[in-house]
N, CA, C and O of each residue as an XYZ file, in Angstrom:
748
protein
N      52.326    -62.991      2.857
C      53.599    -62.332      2.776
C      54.158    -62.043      4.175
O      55.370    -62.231      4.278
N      53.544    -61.643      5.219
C      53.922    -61.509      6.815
C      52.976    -62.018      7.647
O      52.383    -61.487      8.586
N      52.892    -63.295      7.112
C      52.102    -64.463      8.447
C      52.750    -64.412      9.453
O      53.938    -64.095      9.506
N      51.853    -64.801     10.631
C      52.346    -64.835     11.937
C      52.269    -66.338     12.275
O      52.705    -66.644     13.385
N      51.790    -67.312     11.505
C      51.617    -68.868     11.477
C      53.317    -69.280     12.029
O      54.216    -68.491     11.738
N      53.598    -70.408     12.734
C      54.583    -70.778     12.618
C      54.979    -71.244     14.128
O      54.080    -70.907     14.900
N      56.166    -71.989     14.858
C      55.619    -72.936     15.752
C      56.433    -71.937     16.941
O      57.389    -71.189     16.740
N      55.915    -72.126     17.860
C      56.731    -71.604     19.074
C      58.047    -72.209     19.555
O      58.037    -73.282     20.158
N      59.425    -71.409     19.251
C      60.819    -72.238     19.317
C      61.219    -71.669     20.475
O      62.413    -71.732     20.765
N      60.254    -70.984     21.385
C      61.137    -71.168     23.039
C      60.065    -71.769     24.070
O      58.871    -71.564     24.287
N      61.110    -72.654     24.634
C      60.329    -73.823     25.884
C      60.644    -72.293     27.473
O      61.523    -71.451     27.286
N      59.988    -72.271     28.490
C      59.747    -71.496     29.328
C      59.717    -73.277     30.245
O      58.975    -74.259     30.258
N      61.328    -72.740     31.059
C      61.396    -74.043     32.373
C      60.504    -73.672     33.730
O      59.910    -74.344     34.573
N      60.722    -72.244     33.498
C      60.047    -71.725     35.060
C      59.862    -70.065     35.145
O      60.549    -69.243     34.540
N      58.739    -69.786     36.067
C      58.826    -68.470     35.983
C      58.738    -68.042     37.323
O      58.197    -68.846     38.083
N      59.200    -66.797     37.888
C      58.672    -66.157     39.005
C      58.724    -64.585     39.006
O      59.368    -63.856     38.252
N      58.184    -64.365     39.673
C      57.370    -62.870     39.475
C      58.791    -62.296     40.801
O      59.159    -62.675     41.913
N      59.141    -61.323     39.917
C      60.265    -60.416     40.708
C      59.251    -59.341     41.528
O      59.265    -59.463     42.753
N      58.567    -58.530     41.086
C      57.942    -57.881     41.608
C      56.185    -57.963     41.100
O      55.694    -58.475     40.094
N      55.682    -57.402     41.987
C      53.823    -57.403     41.612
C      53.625    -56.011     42.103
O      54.217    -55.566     43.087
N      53.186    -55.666     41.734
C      51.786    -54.500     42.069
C      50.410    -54.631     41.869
O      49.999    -55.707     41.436
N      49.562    -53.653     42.126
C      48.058    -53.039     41.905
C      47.976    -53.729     40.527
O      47.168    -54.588     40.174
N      49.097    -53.111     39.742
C      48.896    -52.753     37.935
C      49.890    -53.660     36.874
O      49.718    -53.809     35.665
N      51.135    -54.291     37.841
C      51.918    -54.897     36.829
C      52.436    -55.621     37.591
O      52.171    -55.394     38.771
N      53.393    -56.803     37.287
C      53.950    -57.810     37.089
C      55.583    -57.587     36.349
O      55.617    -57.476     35.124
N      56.758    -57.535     37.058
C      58.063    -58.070     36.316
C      58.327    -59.276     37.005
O      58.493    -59.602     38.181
N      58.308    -60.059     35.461
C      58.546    -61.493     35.387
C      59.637    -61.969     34.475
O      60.068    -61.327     33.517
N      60.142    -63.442     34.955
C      61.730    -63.448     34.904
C      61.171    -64.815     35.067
O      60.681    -65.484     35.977
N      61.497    -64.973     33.595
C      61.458    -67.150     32.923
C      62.735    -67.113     32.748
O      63.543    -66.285     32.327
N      62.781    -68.733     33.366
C      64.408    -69.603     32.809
C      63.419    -70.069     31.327
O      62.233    -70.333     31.133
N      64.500    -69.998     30.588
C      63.942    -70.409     29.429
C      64.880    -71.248     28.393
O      66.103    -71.214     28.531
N      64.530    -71.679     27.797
C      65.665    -72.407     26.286
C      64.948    -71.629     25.025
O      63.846    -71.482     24.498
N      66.340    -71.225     24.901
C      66.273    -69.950     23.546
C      65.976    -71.075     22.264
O      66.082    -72.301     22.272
N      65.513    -70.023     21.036
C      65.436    -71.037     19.993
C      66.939    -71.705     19.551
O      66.995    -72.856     19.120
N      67.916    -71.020     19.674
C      69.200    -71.928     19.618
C      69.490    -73.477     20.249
O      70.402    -74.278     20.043
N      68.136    -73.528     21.220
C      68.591    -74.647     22.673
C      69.613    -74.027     23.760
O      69.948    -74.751     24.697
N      70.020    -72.973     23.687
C      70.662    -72.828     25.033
C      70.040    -72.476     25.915
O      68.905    -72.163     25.555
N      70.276    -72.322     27.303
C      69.489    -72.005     28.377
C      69.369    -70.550     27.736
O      69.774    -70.087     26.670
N      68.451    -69.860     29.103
C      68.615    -68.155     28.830
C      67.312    -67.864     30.031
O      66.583    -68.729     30.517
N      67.291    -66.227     30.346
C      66.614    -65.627     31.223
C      65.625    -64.468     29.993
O      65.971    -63.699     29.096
N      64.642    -64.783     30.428
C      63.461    -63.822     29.515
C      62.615    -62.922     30.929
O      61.638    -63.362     31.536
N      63.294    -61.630     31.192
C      62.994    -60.844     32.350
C      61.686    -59.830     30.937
O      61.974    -59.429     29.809
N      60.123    -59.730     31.811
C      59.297    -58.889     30.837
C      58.071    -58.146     31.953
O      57.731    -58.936     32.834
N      57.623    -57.245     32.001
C      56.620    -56.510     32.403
C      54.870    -57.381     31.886
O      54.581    -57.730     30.742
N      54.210    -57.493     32.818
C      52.853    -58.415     32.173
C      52.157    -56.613     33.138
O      52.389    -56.154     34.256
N      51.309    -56.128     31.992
C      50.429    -55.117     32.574
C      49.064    -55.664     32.300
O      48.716    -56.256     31.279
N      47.985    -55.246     33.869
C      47.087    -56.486     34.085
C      45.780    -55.555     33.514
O      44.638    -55.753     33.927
N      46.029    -54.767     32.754
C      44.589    -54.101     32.167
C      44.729    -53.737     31.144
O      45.820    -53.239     30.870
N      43.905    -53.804     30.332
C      43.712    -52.715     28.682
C      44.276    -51.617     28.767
O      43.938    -50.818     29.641
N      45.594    -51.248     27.571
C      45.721    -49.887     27.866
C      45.336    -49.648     26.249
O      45.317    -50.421     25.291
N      45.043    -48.254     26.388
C      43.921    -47.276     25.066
C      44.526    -46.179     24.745
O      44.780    -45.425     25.685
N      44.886    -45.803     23.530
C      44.733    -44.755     22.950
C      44.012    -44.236     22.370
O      43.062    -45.009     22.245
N      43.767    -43.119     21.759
C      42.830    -42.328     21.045
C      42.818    -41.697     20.248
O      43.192    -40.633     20.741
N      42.550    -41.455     18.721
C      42.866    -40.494     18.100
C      41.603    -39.975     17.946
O      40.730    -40.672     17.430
N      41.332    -38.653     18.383
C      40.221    -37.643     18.317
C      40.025    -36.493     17.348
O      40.284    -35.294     17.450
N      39.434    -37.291     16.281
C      39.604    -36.102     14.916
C      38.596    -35.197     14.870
O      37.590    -35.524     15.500
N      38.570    -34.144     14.303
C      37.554    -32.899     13.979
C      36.765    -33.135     13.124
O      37.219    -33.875     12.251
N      35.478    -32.736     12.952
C      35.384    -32.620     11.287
C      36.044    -31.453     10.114
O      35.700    -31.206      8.958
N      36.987    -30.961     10.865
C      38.139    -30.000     10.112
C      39.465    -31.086      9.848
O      40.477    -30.562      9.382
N      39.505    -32.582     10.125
C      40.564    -33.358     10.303
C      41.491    -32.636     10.979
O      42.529    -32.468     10.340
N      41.452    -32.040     12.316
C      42.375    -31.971     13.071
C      42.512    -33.029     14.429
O      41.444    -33.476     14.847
N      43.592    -33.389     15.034
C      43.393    -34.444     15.727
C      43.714    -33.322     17.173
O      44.118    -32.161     17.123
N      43.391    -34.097     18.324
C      43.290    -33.276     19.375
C      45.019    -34.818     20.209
O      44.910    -36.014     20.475
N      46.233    -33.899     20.300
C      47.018    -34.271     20.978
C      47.462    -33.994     22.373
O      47.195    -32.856     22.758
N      48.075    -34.766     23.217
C      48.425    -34.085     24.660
C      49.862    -34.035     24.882
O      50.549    -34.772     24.174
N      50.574    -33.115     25.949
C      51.655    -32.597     25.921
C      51.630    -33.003     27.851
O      50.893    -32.475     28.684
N      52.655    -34.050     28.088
C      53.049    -34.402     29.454
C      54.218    -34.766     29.500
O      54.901    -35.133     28.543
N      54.682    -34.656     31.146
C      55.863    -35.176     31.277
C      55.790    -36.627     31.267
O      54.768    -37.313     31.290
N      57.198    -37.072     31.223
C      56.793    -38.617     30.981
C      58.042    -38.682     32.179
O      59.156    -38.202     31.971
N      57.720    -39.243     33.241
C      58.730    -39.337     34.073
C      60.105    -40.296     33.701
O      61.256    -39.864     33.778
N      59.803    -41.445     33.354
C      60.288    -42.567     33.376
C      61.517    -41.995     32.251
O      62.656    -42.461     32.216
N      61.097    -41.085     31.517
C      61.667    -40.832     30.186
C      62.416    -39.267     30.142
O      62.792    -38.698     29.117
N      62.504    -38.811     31.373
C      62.300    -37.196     32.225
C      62.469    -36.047     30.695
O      63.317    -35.156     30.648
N      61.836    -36.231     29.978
C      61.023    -35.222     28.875
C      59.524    -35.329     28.262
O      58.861    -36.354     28.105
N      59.190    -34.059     27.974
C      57.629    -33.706     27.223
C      57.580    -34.885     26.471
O      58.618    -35.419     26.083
N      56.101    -35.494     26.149
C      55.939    -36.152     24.820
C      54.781    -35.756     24.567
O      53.945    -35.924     25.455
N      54.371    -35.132     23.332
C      53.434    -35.223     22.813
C      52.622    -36.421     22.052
O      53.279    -36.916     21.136
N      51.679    -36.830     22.194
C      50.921    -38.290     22.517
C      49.427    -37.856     21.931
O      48.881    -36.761     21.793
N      49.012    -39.247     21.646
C      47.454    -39.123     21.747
C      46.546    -39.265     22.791
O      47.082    -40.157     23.448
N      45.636    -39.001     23.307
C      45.341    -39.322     24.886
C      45.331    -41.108     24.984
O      45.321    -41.900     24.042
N      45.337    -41.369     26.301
C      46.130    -42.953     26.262
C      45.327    -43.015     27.853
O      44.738    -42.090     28.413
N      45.534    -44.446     28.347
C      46.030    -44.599     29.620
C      44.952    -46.442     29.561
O      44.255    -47.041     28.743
N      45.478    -46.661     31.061
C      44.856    -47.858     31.454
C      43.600    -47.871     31.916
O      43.093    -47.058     32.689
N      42.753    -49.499     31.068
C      41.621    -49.116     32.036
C      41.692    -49.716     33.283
O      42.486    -50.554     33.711
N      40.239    -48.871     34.083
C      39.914    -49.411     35.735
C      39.321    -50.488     35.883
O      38.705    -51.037     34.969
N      39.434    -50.998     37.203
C      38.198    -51.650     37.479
C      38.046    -52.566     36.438
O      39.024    -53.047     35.866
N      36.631    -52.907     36.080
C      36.050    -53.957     35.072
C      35.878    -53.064     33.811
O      35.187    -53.554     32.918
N      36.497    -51.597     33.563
C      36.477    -51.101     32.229
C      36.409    -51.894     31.138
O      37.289    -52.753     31.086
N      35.574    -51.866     30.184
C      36.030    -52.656     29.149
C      37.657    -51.946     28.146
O      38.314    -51.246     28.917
N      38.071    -51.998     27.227
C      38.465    -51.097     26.478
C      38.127    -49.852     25.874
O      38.558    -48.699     25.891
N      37.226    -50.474     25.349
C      35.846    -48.780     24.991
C      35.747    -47.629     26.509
O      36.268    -46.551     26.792
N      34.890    -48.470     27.126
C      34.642    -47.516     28.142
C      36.606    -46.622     28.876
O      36.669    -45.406     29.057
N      37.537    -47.319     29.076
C      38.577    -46.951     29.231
C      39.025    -45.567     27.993
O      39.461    -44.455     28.291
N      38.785    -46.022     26.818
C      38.830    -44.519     26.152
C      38.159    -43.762     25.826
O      38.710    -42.770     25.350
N      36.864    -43.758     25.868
C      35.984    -42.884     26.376
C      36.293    -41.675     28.011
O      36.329    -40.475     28.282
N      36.413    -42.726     28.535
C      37.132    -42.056     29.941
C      38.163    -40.956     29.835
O      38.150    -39.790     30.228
N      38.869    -41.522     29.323
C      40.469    -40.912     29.063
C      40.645    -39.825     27.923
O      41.679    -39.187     27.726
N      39.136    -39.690     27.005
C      39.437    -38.682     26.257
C      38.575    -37.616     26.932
O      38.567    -36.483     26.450
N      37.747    -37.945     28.170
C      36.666    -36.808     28.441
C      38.214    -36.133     30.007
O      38.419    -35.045     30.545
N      38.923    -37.603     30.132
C      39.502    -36.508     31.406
C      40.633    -35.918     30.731
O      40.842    -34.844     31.296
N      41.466    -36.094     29.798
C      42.745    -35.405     29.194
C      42.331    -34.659     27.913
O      43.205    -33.956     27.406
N      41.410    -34.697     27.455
C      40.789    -33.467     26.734
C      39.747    -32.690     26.674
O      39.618    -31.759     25.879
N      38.687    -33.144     27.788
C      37.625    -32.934     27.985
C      36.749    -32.763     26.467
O      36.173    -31.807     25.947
N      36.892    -33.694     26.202
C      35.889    -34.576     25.164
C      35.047    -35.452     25.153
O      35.525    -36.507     25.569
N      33.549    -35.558     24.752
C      33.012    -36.903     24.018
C      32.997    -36.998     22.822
O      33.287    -36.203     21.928
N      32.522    -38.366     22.826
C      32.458    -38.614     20.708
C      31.458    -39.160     20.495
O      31.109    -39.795     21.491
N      30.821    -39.244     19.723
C      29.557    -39.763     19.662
C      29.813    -41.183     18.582
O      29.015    -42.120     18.628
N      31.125    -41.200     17.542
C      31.330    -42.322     16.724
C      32.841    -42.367     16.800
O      33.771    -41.574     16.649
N      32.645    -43.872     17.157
C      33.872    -44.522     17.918
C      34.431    -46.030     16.420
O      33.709    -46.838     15.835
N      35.226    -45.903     16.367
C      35.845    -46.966     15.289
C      36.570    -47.315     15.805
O      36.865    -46.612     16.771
N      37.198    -48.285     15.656
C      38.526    -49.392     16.289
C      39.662    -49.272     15.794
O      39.581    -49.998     14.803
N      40.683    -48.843     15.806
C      41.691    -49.406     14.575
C      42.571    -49.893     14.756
O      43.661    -49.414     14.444
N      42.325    -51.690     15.661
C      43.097    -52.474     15.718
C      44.070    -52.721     17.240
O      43.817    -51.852     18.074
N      44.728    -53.375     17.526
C      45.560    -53.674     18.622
C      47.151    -53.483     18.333
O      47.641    -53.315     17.216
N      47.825    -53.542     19.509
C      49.394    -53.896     19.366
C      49.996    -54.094     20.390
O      49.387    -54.448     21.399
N      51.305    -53.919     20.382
C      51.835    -54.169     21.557
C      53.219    -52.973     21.492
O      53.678    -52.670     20.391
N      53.650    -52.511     22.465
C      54.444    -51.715     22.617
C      55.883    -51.913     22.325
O      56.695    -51.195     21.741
N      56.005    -53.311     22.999
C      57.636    -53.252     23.122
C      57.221    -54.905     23.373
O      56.198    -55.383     23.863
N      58.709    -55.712     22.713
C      58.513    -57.101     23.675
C      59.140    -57.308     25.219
O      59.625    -58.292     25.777
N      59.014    -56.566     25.450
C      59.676    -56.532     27.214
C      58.385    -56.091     27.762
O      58.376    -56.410     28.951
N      57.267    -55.490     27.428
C      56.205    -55.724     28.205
C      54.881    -56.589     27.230
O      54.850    -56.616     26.000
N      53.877    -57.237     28.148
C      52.705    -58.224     28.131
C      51.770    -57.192     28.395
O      51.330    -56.956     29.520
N      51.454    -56.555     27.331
C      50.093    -55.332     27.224
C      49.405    -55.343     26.412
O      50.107    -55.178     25.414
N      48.343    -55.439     26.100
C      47.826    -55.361     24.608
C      46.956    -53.631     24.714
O      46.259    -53.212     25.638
N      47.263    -53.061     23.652
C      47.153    -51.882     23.351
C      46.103    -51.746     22.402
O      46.257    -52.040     21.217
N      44.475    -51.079     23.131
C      43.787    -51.204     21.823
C      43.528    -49.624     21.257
O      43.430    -48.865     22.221
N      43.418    -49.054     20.202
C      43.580    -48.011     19.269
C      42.321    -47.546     18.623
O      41.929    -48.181     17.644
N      41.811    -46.779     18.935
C      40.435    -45.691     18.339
C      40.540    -44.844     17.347
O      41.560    -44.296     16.930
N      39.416    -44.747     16.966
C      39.243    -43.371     15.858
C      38.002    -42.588     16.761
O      36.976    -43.163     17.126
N      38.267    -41.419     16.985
C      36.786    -41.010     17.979
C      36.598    -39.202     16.893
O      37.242    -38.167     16.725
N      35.197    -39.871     16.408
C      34.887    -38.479     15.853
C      33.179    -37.619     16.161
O      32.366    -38.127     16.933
N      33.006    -36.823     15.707
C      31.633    -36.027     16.345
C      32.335    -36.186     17.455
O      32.437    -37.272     18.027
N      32.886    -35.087     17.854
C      33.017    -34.591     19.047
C      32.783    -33.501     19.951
O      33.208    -32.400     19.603
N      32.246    -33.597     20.933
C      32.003    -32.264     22.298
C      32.567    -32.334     23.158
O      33.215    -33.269     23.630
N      32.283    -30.698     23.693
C      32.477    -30.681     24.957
C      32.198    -31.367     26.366
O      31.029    -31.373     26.752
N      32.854    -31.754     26.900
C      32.339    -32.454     28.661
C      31.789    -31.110     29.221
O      32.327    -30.020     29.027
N      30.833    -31.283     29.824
C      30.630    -30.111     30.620
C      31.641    -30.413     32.233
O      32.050    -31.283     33.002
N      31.606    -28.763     31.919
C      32.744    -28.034     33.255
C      32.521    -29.512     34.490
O      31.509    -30.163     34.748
N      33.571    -29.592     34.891
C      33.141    -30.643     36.473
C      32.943    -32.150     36.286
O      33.039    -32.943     37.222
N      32.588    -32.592     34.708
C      32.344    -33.393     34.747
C      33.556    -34.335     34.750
O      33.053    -35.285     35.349
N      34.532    -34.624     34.542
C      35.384    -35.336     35.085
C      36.796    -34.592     35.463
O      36.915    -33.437     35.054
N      37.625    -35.033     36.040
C      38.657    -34.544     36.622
C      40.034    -35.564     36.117
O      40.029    -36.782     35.940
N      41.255    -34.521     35.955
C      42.493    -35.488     36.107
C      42.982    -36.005     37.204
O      42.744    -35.864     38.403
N      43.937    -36.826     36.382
C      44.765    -37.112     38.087
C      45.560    -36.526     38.379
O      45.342    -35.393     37.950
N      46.758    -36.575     39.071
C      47.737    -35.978     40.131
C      48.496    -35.886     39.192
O      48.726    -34.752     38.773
N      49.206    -37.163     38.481
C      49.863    -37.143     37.350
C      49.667    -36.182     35.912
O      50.580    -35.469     35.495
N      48.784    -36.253     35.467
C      48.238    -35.194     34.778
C      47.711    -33.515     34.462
O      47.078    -32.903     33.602
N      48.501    -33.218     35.899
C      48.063    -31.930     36.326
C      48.804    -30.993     34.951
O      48.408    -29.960     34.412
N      50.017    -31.844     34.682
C      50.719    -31.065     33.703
C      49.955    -30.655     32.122
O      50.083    -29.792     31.253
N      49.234    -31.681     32.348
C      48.857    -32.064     30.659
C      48.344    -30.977     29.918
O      47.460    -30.283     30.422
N      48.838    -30.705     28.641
C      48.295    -29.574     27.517
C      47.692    -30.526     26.637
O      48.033    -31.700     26.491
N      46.532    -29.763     25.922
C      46.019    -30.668     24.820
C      45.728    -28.995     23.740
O      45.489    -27.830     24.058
N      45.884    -29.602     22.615
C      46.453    -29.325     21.666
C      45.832    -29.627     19.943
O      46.584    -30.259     19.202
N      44.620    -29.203     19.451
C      44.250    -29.802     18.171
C      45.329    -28.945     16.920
O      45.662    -27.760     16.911
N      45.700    -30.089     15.901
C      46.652    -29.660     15.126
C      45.917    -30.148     13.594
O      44.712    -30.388     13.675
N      46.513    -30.297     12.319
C      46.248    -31.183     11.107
C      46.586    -32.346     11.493
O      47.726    -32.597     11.885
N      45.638    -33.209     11.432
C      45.942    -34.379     11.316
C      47.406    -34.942     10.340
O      48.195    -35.840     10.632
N      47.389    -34.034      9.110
C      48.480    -34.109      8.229
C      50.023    -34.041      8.997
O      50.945    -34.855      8.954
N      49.911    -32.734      9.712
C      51.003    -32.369     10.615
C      51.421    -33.396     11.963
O      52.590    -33.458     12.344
N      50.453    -34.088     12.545
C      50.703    -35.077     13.368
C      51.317    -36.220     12.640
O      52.369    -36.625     13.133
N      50.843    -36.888     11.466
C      51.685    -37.367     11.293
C      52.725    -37.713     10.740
O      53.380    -38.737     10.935
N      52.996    -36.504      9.720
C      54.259    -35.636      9.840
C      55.158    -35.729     10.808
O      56.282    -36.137     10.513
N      54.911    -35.441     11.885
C      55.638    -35.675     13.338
C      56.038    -36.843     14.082
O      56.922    -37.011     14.923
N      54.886    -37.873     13.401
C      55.151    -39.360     14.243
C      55.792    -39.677     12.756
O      54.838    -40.341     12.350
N      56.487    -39.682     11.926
C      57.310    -39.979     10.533
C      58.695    -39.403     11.199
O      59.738    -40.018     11.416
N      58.453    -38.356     11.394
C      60.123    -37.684     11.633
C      60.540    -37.562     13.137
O      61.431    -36.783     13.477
N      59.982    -38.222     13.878
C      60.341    -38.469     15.166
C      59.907    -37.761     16.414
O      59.870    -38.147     17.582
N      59.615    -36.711     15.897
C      59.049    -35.810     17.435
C      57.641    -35.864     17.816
O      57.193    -34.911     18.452
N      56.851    -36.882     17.506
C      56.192    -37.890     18.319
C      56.992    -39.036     18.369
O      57.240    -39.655     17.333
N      57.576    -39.511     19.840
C      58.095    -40.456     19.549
C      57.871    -41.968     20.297
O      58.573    -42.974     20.191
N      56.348    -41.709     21.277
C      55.039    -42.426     21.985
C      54.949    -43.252     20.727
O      54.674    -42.699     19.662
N      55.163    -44.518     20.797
C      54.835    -45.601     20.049
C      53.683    -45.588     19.275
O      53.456    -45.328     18.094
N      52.664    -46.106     20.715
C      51.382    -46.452     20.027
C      50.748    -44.925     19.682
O      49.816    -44.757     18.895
N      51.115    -44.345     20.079
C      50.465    -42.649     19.246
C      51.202    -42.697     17.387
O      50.560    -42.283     16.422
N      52.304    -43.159     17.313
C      52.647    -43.059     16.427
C      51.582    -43.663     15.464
O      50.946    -42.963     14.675
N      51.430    -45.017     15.583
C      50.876    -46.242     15.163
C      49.431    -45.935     14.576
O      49.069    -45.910     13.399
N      48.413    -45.612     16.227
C      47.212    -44.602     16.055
C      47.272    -43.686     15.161
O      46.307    -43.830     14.410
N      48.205    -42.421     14.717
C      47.620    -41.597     13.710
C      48.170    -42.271     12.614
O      47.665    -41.844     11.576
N      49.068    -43.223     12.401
C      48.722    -43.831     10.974
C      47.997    -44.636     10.178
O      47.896    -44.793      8.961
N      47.243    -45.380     11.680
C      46.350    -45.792     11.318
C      44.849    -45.307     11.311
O      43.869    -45.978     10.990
N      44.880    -44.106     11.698
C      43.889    -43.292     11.259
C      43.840    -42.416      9.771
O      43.010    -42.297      8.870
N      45.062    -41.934     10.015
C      45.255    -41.434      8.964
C      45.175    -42.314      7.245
O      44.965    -41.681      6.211
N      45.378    -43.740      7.280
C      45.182    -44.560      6.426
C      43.617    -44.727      6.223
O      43.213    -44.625      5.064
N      42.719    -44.966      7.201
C      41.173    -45.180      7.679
C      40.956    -43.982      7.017
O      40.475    -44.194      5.904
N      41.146    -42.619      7.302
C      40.532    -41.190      6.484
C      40.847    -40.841      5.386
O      40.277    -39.916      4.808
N      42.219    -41.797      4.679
C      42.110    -41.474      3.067
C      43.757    -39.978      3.198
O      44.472    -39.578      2.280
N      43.777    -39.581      4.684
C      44.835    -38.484      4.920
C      45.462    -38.841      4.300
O      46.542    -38.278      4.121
């Protein structure tokens, strides 16, 4: 009913990289649209795993974070997220990211699947269920500079996604994550 089978109807004549960084890539193909006309396909390629997390209780409450989002200059409340380092795998990247923005471990980790954000960026987004959870002890990891702001926040899982339904979560792949957790727990 929603196969993804089916043939690729844009030819890519040429590409060059407008800008590079550390972490990303904006790239800008001459291309022939599926119509056949020429056309410009300008897109973001980000060069690492980025992870979210949904960190449930055994009370089914999920543990959310509250940051500025510069790019977007308002709060979003989110699931903890970010890119991995180095040779991170995916796992190890959200593991990371839930002990430094909530100071959490989990002891059982589930998958729930990939995506992609937007078609203007080349990211693949992979998505957790992280439950049995503790405390990090004090010291053991630190935020970054960026994150100094961050609140975290355990709510009903029910009520989160409540929130990513009616818009005030409005972080994509957070959305995505508690529904697809919330589908995985029967919520």
């Amino acid at each position: 009913m929603l196969e993804l089978d089916g043939p690729n109807p844009w030819t890519t004549r040429s590409t060059r990289v407008v800008y590079a960084s550390s972490r990303l890539l904006l790239r800008e193909d001459s291309v022939t649209q599926p119509n056949g006309q020429p056309g410009s396909y300008v897109y973001l390629e980000v060069d690492a795993p980025v992870v979210s997390v949904v960190p449930i209780t055994d009370a089914n409450n999920v543990y959310l974070v509250r940051q500025w989002r510069y790019p977007w200059a308002s709060n979003s409340w989110e699931i903890p997220s970010g890119g991995a380092e180095g040779d991170e795998s995916p796992r190890q990247a959200a593991e990371r990211e839930l002990a430094e923005e909530v100071g959490l471990y989990a002891s059982s980790w589930e998958d729930l699947g990939t995506g992609y954000s937007s078609a203007a960026i080349r990211g693949r987004w992979y998505l957790y269920l992280a439950r049995d959870l503790r405390q990090v002890p004090i010291g053991a990891h630190r935020r970054d500079g960026s994150e100094q702001d961050l609140i975290a926040r355990s709510v009903p899982l029910t009520d989160a996604v409540v929130a990513a339904v009616d818009g005030r979560i409005e972080h994509g792949m957070s959305a995505l994550g508690l529904l697809r957790a919330a589908r995985r727990l029967g919520v």
